[in-house]
PDB file of the backbone (N, CA, C, O) and the ligand in Angstrom, with CONECT records:
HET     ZN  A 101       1
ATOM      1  N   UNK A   1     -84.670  12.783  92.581  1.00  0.00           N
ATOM      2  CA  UNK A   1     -84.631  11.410  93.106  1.00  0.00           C
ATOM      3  C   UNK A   1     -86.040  10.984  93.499  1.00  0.00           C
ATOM      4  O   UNK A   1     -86.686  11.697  94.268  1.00  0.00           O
ATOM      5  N   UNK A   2     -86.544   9.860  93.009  1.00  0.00           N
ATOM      6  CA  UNK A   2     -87.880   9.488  93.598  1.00  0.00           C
ATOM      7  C   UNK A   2     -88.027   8.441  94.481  1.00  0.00           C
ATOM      8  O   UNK A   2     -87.086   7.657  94.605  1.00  0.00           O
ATOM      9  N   UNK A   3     -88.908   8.308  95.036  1.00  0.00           N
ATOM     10  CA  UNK A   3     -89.153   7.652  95.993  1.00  0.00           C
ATOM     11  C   UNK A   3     -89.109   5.957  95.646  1.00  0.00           C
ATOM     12  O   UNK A   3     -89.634   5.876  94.535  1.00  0.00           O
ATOM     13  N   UNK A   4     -88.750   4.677  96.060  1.00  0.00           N
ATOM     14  CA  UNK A   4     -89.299   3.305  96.030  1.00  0.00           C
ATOM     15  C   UNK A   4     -90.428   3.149  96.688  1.00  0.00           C
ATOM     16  O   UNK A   4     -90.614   3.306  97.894  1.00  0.00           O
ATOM     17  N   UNK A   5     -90.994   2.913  96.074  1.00  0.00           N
ATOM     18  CA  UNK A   5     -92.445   2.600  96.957  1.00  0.00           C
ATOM     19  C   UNK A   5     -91.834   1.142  97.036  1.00  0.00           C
ATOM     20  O   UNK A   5     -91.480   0.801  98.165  1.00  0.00           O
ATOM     21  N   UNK A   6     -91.687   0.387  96.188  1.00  0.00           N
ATOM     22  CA  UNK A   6     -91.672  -1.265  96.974  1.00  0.00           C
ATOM     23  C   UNK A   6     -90.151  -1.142  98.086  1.00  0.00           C
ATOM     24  O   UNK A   6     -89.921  -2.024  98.912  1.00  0.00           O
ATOM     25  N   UNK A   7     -89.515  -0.289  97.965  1.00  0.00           N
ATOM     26  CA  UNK A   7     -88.316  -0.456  99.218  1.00  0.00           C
ATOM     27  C   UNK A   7     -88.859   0.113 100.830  1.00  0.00           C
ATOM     28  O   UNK A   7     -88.516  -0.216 101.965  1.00  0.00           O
ATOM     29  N   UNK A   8     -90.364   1.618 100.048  1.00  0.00           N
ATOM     30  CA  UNK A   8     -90.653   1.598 100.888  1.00  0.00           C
ATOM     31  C   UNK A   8     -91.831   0.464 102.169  1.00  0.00           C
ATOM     32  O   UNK A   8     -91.806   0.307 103.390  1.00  0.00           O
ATOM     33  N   UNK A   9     -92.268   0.191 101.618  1.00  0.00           N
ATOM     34  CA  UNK A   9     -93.242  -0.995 101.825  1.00  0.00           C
ATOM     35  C   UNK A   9     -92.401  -2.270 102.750  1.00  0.00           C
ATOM     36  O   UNK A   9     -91.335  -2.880 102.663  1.00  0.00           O
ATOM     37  N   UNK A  10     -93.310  -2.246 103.447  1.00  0.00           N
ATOM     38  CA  UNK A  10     -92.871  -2.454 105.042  1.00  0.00           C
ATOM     39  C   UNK A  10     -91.400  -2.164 105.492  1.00  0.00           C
ATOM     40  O   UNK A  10     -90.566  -2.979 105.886  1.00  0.00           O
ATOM     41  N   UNK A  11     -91.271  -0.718 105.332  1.00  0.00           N
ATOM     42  CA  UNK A  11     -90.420   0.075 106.444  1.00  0.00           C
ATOM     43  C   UNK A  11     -90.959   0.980 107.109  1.00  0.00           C
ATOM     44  O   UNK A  11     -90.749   1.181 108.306  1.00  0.00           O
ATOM     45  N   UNK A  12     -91.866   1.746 106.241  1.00  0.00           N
ATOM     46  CA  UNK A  12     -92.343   2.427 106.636  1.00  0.00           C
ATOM     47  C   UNK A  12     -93.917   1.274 107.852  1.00  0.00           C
ATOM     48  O   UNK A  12     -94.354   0.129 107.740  1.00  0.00           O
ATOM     49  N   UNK A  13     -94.128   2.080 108.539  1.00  0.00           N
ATOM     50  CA  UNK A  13     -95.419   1.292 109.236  1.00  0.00           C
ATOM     51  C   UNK A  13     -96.575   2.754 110.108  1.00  0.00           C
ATOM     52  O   UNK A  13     -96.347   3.788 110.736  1.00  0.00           O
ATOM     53  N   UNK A  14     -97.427   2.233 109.782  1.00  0.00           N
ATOM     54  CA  UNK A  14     -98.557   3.993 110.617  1.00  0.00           C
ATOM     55  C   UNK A  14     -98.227   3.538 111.742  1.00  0.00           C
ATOM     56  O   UNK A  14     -98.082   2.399 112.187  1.00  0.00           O
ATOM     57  N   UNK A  15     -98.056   5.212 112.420  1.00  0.00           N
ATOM     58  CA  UNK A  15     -97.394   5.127 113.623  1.00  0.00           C
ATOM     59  C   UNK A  15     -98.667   4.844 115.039  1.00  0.00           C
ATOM     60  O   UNK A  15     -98.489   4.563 116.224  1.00  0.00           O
ATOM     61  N   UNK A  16     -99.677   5.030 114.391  1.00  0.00           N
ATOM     62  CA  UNK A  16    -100.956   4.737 115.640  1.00  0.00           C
ATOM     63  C   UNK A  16    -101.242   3.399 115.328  1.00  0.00           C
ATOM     64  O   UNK A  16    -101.325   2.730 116.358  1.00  0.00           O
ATOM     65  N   UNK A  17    -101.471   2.583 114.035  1.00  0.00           N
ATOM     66  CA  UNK A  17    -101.872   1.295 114.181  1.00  0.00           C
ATOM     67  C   UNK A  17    -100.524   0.200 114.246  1.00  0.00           C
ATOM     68  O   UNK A  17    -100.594  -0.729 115.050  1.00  0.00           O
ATOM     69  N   UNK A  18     -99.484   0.325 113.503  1.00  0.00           N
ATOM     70  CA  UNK A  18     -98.692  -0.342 113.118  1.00  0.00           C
ATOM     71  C   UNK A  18     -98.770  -0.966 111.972  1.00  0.00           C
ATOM     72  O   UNK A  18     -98.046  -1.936 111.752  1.00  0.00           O
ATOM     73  N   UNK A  19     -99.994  -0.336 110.720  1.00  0.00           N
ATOM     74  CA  UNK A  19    -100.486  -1.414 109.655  1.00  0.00           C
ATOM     75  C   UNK A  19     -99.328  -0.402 108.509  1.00  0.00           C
ATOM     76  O   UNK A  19     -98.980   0.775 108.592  1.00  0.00           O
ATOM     77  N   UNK A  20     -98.995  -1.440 107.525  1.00  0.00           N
ATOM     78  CA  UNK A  20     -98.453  -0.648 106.214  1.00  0.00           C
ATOM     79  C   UNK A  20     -99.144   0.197 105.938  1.00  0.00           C
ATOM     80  O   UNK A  20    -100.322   0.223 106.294  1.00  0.00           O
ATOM     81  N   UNK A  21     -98.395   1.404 104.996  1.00  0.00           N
ATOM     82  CA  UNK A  21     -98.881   2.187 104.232  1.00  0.00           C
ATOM     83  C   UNK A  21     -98.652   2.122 102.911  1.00  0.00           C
ATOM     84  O   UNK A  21     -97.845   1.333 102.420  1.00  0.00           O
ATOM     85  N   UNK A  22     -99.452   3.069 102.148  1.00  0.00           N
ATOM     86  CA  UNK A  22     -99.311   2.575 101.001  1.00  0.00           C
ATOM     87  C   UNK A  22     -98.395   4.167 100.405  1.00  0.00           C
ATOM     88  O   UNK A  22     -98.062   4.987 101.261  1.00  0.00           O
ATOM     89  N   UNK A  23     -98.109   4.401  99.061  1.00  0.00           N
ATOM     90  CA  UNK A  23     -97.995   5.855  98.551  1.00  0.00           C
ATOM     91  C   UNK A  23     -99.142   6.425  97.605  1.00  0.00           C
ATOM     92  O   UNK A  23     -99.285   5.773  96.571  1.00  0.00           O
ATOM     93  N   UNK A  24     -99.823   7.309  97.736  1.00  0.00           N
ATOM     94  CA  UNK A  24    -100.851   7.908  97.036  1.00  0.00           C
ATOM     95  C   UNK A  24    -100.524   9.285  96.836  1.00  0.00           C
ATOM     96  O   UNK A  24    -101.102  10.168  97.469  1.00  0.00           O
ATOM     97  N   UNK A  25     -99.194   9.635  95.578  1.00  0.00           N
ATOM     98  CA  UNK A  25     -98.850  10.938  95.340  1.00  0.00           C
ATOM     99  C   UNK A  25     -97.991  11.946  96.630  1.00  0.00           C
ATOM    100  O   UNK A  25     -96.932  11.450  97.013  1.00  0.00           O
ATOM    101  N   UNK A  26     -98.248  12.790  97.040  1.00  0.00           N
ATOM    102  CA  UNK A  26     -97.475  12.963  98.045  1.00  0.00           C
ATOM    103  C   UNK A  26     -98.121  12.488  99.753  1.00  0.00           C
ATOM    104  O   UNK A  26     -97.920  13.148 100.772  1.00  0.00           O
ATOM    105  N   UNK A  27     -98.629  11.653  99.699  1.00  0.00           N
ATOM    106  CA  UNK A  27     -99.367  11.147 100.989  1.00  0.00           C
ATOM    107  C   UNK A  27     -98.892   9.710 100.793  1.00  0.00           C
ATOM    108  O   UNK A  27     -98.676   9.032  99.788  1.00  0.00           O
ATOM    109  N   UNK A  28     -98.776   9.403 102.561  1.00  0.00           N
ATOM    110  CA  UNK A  28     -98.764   8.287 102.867  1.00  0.00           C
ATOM    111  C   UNK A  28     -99.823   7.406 103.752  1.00  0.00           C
ATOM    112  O   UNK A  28     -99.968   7.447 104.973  1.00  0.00           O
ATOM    113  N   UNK A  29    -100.362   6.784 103.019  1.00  0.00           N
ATOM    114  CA  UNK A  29    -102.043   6.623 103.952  1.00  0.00           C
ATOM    115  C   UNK A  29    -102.112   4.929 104.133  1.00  0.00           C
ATOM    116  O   UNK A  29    -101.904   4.181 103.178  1.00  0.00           O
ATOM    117  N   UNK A  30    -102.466   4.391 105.628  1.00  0.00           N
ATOM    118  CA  UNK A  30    -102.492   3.414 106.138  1.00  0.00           C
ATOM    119  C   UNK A  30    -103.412   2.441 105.557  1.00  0.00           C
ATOM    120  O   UNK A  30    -104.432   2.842 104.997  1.00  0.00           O
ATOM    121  N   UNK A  31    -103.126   1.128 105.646  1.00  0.00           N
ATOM    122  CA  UNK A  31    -103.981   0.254 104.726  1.00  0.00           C
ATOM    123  C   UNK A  31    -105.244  -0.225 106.069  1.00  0.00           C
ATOM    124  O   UNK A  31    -105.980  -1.186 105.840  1.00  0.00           O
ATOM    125  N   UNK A  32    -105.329   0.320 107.015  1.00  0.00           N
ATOM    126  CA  UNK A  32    -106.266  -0.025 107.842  1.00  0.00           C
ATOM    127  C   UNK A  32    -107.753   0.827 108.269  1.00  0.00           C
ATOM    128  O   UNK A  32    -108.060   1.866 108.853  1.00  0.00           O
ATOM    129  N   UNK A  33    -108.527  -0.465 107.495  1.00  0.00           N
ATOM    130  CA  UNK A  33    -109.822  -0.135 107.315  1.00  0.00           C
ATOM    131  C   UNK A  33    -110.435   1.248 107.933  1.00  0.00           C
ATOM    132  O   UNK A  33    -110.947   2.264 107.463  1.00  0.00           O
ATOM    133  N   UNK A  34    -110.061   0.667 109.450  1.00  0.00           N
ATOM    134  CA  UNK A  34    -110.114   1.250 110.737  1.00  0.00           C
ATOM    135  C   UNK A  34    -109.642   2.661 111.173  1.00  0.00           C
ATOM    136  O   UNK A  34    -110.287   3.461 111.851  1.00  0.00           O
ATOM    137  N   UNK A  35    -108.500   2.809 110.703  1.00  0.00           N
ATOM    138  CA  UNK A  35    -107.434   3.797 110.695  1.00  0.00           C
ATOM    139  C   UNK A  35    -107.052   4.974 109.861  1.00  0.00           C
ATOM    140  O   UNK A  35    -106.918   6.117 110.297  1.00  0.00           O
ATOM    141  N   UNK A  36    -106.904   4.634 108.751  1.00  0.00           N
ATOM    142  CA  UNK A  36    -106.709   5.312 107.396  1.00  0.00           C
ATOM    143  C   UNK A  36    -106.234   6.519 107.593  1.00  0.00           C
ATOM    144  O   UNK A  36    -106.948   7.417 107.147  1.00  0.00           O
ATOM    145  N   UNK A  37    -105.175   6.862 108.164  1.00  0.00           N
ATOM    146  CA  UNK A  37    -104.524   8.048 108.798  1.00  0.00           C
ATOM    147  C   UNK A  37    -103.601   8.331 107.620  1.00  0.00           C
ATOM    148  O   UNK A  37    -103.071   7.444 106.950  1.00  0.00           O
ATOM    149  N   UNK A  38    -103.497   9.249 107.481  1.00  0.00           N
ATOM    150  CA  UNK A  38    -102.685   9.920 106.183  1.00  0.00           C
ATOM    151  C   UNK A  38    -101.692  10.619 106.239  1.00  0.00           C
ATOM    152  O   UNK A  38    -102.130  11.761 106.379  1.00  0.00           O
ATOM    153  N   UNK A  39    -100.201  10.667 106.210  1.00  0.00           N
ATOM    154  CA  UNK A  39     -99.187  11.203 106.651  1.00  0.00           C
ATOM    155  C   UNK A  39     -98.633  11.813 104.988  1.00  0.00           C
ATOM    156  O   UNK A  39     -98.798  11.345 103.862  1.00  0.00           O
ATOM    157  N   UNK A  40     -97.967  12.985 105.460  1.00  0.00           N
ATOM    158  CA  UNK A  40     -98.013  13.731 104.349  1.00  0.00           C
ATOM    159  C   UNK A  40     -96.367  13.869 103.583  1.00  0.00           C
ATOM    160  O   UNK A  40     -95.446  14.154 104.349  1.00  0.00           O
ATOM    161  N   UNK A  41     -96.103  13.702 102.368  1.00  0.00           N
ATOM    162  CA  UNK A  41     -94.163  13.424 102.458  1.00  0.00           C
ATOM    163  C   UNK A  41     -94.146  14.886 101.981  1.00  0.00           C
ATOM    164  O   UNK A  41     -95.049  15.155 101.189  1.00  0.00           O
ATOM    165  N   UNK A  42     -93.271  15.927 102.311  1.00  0.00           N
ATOM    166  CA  UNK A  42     -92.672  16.813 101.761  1.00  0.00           C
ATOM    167  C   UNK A  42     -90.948  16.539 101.708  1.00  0.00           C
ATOM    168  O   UNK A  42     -90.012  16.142 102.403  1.00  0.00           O
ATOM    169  N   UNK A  43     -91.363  17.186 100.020  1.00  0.00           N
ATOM    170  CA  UNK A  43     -89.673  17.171  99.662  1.00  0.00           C
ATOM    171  C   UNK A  43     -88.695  15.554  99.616  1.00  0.00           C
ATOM    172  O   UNK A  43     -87.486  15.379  99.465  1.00  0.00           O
ATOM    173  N   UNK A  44     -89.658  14.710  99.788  1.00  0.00           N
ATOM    174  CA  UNK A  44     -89.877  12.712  99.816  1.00  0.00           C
ATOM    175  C   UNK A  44     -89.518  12.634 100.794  1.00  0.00           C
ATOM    176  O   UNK A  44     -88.757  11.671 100.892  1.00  0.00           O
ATOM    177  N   UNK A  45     -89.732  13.513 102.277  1.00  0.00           N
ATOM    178  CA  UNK A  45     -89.446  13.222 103.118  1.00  0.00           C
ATOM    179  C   UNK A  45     -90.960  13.334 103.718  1.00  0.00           C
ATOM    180  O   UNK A  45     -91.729  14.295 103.688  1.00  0.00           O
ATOM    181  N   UNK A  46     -91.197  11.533 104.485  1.00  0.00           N
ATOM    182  CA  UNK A  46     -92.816  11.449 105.244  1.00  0.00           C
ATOM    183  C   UNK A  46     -92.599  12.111 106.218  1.00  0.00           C
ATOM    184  O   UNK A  46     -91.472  11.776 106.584  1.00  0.00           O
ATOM    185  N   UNK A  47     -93.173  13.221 107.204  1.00  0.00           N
ATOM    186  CA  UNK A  47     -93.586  13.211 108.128  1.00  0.00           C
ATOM    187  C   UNK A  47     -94.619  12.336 108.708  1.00  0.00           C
ATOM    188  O   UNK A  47     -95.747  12.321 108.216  1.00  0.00           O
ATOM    189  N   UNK A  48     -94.193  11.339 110.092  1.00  0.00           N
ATOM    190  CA  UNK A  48     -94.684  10.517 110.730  1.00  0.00           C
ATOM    191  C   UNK A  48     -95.399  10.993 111.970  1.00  0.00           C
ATOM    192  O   UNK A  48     -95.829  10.184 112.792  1.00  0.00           O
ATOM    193  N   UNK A  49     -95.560  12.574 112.144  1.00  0.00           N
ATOM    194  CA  UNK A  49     -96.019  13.067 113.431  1.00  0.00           C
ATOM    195  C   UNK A  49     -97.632  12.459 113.358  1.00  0.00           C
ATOM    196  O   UNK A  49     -98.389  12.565 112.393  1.00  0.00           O
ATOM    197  N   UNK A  50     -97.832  11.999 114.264  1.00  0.00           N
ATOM    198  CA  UNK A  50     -99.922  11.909 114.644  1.00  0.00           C
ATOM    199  C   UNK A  50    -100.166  12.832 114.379  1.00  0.00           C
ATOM    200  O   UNK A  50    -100.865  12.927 113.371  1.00  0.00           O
ATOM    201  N   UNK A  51     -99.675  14.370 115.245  1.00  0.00           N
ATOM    202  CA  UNK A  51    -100.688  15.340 115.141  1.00  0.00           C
ATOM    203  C   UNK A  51    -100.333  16.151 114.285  1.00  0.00           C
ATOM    204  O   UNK A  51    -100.445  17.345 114.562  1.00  0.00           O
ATOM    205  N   UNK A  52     -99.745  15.718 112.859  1.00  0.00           N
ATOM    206  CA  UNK A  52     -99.677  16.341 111.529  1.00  0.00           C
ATOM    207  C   UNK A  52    -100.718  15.417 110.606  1.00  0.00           C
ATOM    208  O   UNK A  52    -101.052  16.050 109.604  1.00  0.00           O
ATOM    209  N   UNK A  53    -101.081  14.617 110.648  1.00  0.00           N
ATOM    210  CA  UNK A  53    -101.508  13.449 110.308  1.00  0.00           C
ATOM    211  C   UNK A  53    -103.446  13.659 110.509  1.00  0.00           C
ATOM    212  O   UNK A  53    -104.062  14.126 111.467  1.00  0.00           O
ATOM    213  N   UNK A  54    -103.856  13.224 109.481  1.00  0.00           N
ATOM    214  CA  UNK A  54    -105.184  13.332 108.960  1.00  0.00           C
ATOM    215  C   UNK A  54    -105.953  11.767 108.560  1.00  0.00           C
ATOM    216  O   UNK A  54    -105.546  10.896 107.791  1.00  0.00           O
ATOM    217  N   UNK A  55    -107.160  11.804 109.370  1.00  0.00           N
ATOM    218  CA  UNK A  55    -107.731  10.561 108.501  1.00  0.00           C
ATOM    219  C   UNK A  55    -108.680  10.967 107.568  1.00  0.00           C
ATOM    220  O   UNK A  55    -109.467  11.911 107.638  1.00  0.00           O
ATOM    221  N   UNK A  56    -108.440   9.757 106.267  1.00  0.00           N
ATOM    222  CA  UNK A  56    -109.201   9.612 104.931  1.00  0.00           C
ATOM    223  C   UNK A  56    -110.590   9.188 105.020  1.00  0.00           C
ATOM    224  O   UNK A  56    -111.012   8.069 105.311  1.00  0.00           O
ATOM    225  N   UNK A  57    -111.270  10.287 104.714  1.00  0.00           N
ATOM    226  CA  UNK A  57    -113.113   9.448 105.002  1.00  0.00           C
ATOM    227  C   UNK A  57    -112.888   8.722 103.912  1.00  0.00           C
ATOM    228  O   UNK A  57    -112.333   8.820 102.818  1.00  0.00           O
ATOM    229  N   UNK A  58    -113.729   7.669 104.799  1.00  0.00           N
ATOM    230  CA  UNK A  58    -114.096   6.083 104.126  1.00  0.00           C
ATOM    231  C   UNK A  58    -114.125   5.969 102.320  1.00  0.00           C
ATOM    232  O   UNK A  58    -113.600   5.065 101.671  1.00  0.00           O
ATOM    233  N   UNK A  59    -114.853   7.097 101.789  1.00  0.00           N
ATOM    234  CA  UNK A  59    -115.092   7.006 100.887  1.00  0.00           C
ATOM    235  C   UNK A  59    -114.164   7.385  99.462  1.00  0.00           C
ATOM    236  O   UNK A  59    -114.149   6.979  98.299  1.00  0.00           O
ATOM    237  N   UNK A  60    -113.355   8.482 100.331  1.00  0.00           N
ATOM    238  CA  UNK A  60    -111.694   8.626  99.336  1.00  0.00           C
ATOM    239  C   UNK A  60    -110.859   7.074  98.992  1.00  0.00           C
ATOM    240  O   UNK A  60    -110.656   6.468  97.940  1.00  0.00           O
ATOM    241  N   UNK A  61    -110.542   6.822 100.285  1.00  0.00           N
ATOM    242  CA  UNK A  61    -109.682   5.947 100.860  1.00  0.00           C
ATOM    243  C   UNK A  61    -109.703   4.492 100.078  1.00  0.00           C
ATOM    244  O   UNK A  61    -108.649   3.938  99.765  1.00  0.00           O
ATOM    245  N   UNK A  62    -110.870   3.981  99.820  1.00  0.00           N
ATOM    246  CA  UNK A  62    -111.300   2.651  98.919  1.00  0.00           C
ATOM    247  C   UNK A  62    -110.799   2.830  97.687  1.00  0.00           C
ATOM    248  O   UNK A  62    -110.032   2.026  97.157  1.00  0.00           O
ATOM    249  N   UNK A  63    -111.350   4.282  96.966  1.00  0.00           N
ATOM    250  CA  UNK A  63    -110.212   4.013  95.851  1.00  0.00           C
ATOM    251  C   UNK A  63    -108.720   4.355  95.467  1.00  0.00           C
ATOM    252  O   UNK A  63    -108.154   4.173  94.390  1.00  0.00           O
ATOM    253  N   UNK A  64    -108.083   5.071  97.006  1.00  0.00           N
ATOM    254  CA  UNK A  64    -107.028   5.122  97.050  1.00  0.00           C
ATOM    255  C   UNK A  64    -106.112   3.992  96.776  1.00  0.00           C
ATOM    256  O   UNK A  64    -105.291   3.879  95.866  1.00  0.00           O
ATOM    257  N   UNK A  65    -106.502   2.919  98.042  1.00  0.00           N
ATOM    258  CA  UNK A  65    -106.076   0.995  97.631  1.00  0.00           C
ATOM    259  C   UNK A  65    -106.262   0.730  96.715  1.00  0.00           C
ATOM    260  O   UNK A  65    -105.189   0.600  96.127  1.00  0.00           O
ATOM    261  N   UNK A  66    -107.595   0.398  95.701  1.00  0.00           N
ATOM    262  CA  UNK A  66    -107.648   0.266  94.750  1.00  0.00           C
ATOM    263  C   UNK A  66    -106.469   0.662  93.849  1.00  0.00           C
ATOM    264  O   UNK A  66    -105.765  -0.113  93.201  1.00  0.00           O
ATOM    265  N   UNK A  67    -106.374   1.953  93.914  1.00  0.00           N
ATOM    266  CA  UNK A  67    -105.261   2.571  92.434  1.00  0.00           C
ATOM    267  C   UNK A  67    -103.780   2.142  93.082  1.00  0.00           C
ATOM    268  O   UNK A  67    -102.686   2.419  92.592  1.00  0.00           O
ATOM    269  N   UNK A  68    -104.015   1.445  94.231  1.00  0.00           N
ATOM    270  CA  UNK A  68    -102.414   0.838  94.895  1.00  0.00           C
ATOM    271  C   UNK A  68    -102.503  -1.005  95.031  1.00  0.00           C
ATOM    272  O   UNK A  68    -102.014  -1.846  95.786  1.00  0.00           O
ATOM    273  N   UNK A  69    -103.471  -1.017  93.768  1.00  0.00           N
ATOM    274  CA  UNK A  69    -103.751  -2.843  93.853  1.00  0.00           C
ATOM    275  C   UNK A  69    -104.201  -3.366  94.770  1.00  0.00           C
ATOM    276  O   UNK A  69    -104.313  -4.592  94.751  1.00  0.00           O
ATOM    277  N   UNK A  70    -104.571  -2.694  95.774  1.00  0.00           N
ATOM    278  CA  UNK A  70    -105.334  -3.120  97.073  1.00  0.00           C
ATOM    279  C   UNK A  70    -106.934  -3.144  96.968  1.00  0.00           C
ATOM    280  O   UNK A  70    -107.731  -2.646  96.173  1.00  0.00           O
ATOM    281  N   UNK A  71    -107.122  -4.350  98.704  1.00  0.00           N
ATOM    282  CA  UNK A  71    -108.659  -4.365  98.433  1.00  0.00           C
ATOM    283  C   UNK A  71    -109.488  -3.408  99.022  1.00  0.00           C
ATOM    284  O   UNK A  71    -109.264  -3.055 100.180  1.00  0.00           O
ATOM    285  N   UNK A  72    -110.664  -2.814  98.209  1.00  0.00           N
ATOM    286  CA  UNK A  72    -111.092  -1.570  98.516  1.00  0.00           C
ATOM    287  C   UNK A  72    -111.799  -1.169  99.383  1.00  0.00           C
ATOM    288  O   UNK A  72    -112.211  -0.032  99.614  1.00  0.00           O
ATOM    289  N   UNK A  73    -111.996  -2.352 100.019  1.00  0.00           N
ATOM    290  CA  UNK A  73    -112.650  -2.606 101.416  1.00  0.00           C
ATOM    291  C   UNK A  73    -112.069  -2.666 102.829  1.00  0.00           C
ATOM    292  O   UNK A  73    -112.364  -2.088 103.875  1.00  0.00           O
ATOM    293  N   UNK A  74    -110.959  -3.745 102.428  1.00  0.00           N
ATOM    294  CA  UNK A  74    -110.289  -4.835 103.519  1.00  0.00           C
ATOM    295  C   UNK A  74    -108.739  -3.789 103.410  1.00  0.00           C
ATOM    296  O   UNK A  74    -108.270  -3.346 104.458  1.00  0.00           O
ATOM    297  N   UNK A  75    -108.278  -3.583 102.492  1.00  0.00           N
ATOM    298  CA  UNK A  75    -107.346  -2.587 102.417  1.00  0.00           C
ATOM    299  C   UNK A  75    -106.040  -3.660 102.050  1.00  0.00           C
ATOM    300  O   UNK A  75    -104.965  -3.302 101.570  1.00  0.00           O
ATOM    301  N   UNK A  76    -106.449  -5.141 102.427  1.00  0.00           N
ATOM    302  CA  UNK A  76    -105.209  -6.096 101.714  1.00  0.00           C
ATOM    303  C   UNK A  76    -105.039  -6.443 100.612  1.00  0.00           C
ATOM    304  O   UNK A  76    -105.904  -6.481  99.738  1.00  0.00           O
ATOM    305  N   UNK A  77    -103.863  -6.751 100.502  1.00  0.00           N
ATOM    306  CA  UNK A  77    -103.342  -7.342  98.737  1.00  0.00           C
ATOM    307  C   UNK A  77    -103.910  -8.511  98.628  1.00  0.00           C
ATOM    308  O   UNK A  77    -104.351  -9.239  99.518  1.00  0.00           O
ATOM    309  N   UNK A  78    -103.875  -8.685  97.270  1.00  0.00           N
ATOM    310  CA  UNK A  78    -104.400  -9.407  97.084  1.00  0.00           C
ATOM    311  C   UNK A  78    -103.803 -10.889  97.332  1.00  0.00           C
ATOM    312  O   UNK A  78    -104.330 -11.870  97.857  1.00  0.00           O
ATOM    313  N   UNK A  79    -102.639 -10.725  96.823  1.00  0.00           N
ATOM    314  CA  UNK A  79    -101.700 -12.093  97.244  1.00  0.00           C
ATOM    315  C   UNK A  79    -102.012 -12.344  98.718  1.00  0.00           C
ATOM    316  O   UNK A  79    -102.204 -13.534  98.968  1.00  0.00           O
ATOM    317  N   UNK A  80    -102.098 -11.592  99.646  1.00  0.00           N
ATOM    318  CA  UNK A  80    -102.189 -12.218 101.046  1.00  0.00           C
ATOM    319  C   UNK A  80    -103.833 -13.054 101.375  1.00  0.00           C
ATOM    320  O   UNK A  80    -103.854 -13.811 102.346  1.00  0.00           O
ATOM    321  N   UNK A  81    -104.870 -12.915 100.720  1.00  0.00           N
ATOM    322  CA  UNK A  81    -105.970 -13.918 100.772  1.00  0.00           C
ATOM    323  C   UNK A  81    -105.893 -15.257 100.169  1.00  0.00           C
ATOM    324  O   UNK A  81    -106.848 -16.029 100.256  1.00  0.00           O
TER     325      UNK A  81
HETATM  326 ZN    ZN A 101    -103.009   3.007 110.867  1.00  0.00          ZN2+
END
């Protein structure tokens, strides 16, 4: 069984900022610039713990959004500008 990413998309929310996440393979990583905290799914199940949870240096993370249609900077879609 695989995952919806668009069913998941805004249900899921990062549990330190409150910003969406996106799916990047088995990680779930926050669209905030700021934040970029990375929660990990085993078995398609996310663990949402903080202190399981890792942030993405800056420089992974841009083209993570990117390969999730996002902006690689700002971390928003594009439809929302
Ligand atoms: Zn966040």
């Amino acid at each position: 069984m695989s995952f919806d990413v668009k069913l998941l998309d805004g249900l899921l929310v990062c549990t330190k900022c409150r910003s969406a996440l996106i799916r990047d393979g088995d990680h779930l990583i926050c669209v905030k610039p700021d934040c970029r905290i990375q929660f990990s799914i085993r078995d398609e199940i996310p663990n949402m713990l903080l202190e399981d949870s890792v942030v993405v240096p800056i420089g992974n993370w841009g083209p993570i959004m990117e390969r999730s249609g996002r902006d690689s900077v700002s971390g928003a879609k594009p439809s929302a500008r």
